[in-house]
Structure formats: C-alpha cells, structure tokens
N, C-alpha and C positions, 0 to 999 in steps of 0.2 A: 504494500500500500504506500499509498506516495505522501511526502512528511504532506499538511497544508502549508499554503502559500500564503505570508504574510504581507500585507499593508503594509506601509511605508512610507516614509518622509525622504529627505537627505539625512538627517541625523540618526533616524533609525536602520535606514537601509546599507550604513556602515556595519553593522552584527551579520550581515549575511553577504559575505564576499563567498560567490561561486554558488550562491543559492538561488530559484526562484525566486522571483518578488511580485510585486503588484505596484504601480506608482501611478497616481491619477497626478497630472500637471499641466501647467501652462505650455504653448507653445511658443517660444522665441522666436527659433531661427530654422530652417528647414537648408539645408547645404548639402550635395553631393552626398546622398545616402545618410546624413547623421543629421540629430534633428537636437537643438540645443533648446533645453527647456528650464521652466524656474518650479521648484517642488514647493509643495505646502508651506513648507519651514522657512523659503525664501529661499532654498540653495538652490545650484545650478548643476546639471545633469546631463548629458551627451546620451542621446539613445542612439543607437547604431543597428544596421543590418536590416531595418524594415521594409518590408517593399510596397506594403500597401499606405496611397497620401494619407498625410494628417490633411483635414479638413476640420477649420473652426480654431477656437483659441484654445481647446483642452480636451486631453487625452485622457484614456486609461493605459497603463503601459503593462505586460506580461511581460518581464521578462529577466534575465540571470546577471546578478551583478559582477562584470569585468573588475571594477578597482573601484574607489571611493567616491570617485564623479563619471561613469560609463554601467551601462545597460545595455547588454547584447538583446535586443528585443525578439520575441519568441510572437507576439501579436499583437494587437493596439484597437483598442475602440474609441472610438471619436465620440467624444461628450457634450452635452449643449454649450452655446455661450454662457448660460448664465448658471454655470456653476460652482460651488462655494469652494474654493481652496481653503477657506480657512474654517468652514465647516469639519471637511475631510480633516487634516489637520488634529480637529481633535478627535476625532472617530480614532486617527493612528494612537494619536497618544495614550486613550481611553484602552484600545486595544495590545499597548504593549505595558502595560499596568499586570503585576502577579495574576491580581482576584478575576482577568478578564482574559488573560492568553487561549488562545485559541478558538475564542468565541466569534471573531470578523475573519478570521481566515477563509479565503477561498478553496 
C-alpha cells in the first residue's frame, strides 16, 4: 500500500525530499518546461517536467520533491482564480499538527 500523500507549503515540503507531495500555488512564471510558482507560505518553487499548460493563476501540483525549491511534477490541476492560498495555508499547517496527521492526506 502506498504511504498517503501529504499537503504542503514551502516550509513543510522540506520533510519530504524524494517523496510524493501535493502543493496547491500560484503561478509566476511558465519558461521552457519549468513553471516558477509562489507557495502558501510565500516561498518560491520550480515545478519541472509537466507537459500539460497551466491555465489561470493557481494550480494543484502532484508531485516528488527534487531538493528544497524543485518539484518533479507527476500531474497538475488547474484551480479557479479565486482561490485562497492563505486558506490552504492553514489546512497544511492544521494538517501537519500530531493530533491531525494523516487526516488531509491524499
């Protein structure tokens, strides 16, 4: 069975180098294959490797963290414009708390 897949910020998605993740963010910048984004927390993030367009200002990102700022992305769902980052934000935080772990996992 396969571990679930946690939510994530920039500050939390440091704990899972080479793991699945989940990252809902802004879109910045879209360049040559790599798509430079702003995360809940305000950090910035490189998704690489997707091939289908982001469309709108905000994604959901699937996929394996390379190092401390990259995302090999695994899939991506394009989310409305008017969605809350800093809603999500606390859903991560709320969800990497002891009394709550593995209760927002995918």
């Amino acid at each position: 069975m396969e571990d679930p897949t946690p939510r994530v910020n920039f500050e939390t998605m440091q704990r899972y180098h080479g793991r699945k993740v989940i990252l809902c963010c802004q879109i910045n910048q879209v360049d040559n294959g790599q798509v430079r984004v702003a995360t809940a927390d305000k950090g910035e993030v490189t998704v690489v490797g997707g091939t289908a367009p982001y469309e709108g200002r905000f994604a959901e990102v699937v996929g394996t963290v390379l190092n401390p700022n990259t995302v090999q992305e695994i899939e991506h769902t394009n989310l409305s414009d008017n969605f809350s980052l800093d809603m999500y934000n606390e859903l991560v935080k709320l969800s990497h708390k002891d009394a709550y772990i593995g209760m927002f996992n995918a």
